[in-house]
C-alpha positions as CSV (number, residue, x, y, z in Angstrom):
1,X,4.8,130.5,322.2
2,X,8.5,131.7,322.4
3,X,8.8,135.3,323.6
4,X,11.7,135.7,320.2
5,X,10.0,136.4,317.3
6,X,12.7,135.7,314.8
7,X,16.1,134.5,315.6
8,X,18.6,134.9,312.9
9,X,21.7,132.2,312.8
10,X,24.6,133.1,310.9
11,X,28.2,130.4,310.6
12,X,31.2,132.1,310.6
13,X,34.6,131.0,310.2
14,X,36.8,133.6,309.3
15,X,34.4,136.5,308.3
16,X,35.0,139.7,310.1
17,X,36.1,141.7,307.2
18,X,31.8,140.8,306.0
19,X,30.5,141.0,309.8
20,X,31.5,144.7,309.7
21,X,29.0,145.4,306.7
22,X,26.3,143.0,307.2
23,X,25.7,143.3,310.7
24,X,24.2,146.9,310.5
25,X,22.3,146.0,307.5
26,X,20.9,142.9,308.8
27,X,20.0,144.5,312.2
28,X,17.9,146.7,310.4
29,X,16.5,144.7,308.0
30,X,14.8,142.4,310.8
31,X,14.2,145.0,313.2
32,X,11.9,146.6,310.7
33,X,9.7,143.0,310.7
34,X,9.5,142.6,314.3
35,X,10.4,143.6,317.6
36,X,10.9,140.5,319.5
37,X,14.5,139.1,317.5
38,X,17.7,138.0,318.1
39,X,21.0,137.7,316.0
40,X,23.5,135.1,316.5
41,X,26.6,134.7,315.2
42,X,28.2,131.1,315.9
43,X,32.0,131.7,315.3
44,X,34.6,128.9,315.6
45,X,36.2,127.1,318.6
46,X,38.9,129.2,319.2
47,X,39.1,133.1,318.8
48,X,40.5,133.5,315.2
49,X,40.0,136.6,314.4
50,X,38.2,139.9,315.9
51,X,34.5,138.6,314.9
52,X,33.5,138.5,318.9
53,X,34.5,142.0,319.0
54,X,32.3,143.3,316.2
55,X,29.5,141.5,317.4
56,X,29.7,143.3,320.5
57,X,30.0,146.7,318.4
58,X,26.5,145.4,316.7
59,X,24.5,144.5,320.0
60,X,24.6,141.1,318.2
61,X,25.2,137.6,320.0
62,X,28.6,135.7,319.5
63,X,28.8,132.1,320.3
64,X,31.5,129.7,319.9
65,X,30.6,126.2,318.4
66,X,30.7,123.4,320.1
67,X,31.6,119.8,318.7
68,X,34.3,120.9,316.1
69,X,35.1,123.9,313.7
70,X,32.4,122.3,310.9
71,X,29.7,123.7,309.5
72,X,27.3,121.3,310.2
73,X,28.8,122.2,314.2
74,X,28.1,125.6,313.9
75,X,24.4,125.0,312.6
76,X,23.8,122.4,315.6
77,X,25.1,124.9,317.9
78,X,23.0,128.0,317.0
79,X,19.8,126.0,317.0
80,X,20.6,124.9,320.4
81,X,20.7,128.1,321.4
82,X,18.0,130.2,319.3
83,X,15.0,130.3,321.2
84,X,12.9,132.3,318.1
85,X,9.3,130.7,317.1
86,X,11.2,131.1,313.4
87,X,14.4,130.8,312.6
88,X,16.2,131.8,309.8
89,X,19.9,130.6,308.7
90,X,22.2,133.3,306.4
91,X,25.8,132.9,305.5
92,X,28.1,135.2,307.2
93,X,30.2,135.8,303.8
94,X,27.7,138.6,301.9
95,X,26.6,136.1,299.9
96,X,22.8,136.5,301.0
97,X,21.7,140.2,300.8
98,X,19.8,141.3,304.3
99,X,17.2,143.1,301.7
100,X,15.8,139.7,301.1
101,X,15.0,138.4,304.8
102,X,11.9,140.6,304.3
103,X,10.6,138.6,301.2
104,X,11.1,135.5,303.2
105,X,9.8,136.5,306.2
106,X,6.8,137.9,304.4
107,X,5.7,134.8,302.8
108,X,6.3,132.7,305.9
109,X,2.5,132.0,306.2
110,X,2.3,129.8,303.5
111,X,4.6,127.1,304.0
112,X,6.8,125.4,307.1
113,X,9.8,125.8,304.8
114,X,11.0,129.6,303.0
115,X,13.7,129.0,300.7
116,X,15.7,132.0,299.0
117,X,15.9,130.3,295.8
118,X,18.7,131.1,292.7
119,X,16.5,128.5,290.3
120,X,13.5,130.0,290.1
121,X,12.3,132.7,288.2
122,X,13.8,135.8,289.1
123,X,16.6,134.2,290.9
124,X,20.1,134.4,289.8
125,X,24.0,133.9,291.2
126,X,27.1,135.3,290.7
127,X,28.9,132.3,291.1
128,X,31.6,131.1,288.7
129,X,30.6,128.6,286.0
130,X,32.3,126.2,287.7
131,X,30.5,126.6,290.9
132,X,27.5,126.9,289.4
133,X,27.6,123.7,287.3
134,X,28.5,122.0,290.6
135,X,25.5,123.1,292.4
136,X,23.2,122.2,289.1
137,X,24.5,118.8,289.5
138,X,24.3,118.8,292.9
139,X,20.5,119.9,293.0
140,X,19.9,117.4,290.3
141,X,20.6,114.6,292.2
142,X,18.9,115.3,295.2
143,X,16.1,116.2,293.3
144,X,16.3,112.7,291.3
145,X,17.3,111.1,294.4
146,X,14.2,112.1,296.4
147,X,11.6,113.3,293.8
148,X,11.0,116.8,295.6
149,X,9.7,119.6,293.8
150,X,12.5,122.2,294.8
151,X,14.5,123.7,292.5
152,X,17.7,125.0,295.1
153,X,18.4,122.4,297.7
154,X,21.5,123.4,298.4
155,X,21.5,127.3,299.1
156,X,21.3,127.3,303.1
157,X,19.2,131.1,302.8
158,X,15.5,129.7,304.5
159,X,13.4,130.8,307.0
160,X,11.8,127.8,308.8
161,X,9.3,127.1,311.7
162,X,11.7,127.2,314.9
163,X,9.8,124.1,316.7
164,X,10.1,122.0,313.6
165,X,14.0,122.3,312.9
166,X,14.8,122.5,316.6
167,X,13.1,119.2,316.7
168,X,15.1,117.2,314.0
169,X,18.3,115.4,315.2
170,X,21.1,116.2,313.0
171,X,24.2,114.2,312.0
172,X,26.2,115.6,309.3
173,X,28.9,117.7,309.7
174,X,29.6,119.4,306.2
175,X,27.3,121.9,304.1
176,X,25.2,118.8,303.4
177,X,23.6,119.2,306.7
178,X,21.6,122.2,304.6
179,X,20.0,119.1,302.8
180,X,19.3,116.9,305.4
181,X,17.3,119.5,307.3
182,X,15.2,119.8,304.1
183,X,14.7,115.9,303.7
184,X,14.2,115.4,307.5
185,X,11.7,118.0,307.6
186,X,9.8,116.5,304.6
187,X,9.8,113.3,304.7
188,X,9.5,113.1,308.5
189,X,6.7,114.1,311.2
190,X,6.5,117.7,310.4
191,X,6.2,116.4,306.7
192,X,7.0,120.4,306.1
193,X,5.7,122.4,303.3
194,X,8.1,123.9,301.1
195,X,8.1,127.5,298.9
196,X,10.8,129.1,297.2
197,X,11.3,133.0,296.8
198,X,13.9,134.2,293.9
199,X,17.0,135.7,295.4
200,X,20.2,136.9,294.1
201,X,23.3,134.9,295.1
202,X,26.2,137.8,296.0
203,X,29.7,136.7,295.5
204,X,31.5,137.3,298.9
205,X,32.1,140.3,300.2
206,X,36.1,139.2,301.9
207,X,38.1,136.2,302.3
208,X,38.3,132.9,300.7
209,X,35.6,130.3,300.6
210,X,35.8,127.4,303.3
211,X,34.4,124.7,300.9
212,X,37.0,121.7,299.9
213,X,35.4,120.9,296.5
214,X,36.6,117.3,296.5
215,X,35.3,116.5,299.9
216,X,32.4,118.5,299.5
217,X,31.4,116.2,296.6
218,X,32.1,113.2,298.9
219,X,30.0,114.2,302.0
220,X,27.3,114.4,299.4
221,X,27.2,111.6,297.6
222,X,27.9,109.6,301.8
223,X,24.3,112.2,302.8
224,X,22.4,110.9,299.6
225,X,22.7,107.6,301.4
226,X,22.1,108.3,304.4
227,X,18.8,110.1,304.3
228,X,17.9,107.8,301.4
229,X,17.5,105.3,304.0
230,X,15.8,107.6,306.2
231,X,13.2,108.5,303.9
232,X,12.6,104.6,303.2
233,X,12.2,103.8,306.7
234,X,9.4,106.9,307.2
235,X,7.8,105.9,304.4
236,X,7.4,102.4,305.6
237,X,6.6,103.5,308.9
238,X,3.5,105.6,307.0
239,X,2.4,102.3,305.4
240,X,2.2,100.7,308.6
241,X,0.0,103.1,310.2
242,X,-2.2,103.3,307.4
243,X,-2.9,99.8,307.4
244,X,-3.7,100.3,311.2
């Protein structure tokens, strides 16, 4: 069993100006659940702004991604380096409020998969309409696509089971890698079970979003096909060993 409890992951491109709040606030919130943690902060290639030096302020670790300045980078690299028997992955921006980490820590027992969901009861964003139409769409298809009962596939704000993600290889390089951890971890060997927790959705706390909406939309609609073809061939490979 790892000797880390929890390790928190947490991109960030760009985000000091939100480090300097939520730092504190997530520090406490997880040191309150358990002793054994670790926070890691998985900044860009190249020093961009002061976000290594507030992490030292914090007692928090920085890391530098490796493979490129994407997302889907900066994910690859902090599970690489979180050793935690969970792991839980927050956006650096404000957008997902410490005070729930305890909700989804809390119901970690009953499923391999916590999500902090906006779509269920008692969630909510504060997302523009446009935004939020987007992400309606978005989870739409993926739920149409793939026939899973889960209403936010797309908010990256889960707690999962640390030897089950670190396990999955990961190819995609955009925010779409949220979903293709989800889909890999269903439809494959953990065939993970999956529980969603209402949150509230923060607007940012500084800066500018990082998302491109046009290729954002276009890494989508490329991942739909890619892990479409990935569920067929593990459900065919179930098939077989059934008839084994």
């Amino acid at each position: 069993m790892p000797e880390t409890q929890l390790s928190v992951v947490m991109p960030a491109y760009l985000e000091a100006e939100s480090l300097k709040q939520l730092l504190p606030a997530i520090a406490k919130a997880v040191a309150d659940l358990c002793e054994r943690y670790e926070i890691l902060v998985v900044d860009a290639t190249e020093p961009l702004d002061d976000t290594a030096q507030i992490c030292a302020l914090n007692g928090v670790r920085h890391l530098h991604r490796s493979g490129g300045n994407a997302y889907g980078d900066a994910v690859r690299t902090g599970l690489g380096h979180a050793g935690g028997e969970f792991f839980l992955l927050m956006d650096a921006d404000g957008s997902h409020d410490p005070k729930y980490i305890k909700d989804l820590w809390n119901a970690r027992a009953s499923a391999d998969v916590v999500i902090g969901s906006r779509y269920v009861p008692g969630g909510r964003t504060e997302n523009p309409l446009p935004l939020i139409w987007m992400s309606r769409v978005l989870n739409y298809m993926y739920k149409f696509a793939f026939r899973i009962p889960v209403n936010d596939v797309s908010n990256s704000f889960r707690l999962y089971r640390g030897d089950q993600v670190r396990a999955l290889t990961l190819v995609s390089n955009d925010f779409d890698i949220v979903e293709e951890i989800l889909i890999r971890l269903i439809f494959g060997p953990a065939r993970a079970r999956v529980v969603e927790i209402p949150v509230s959705f923060e607007r940012r706390m500084a800066g500018r979003t990082k998302r491109n909406l046009l290729l954002f939309m276009v890494s989508y609609y490329g991942s739909i096909r890619r892990l479409r073809k990935f569920r067929a061939g593990e459900l065919k490979n179930r098939r077989g060993s059934w008839r084994i």
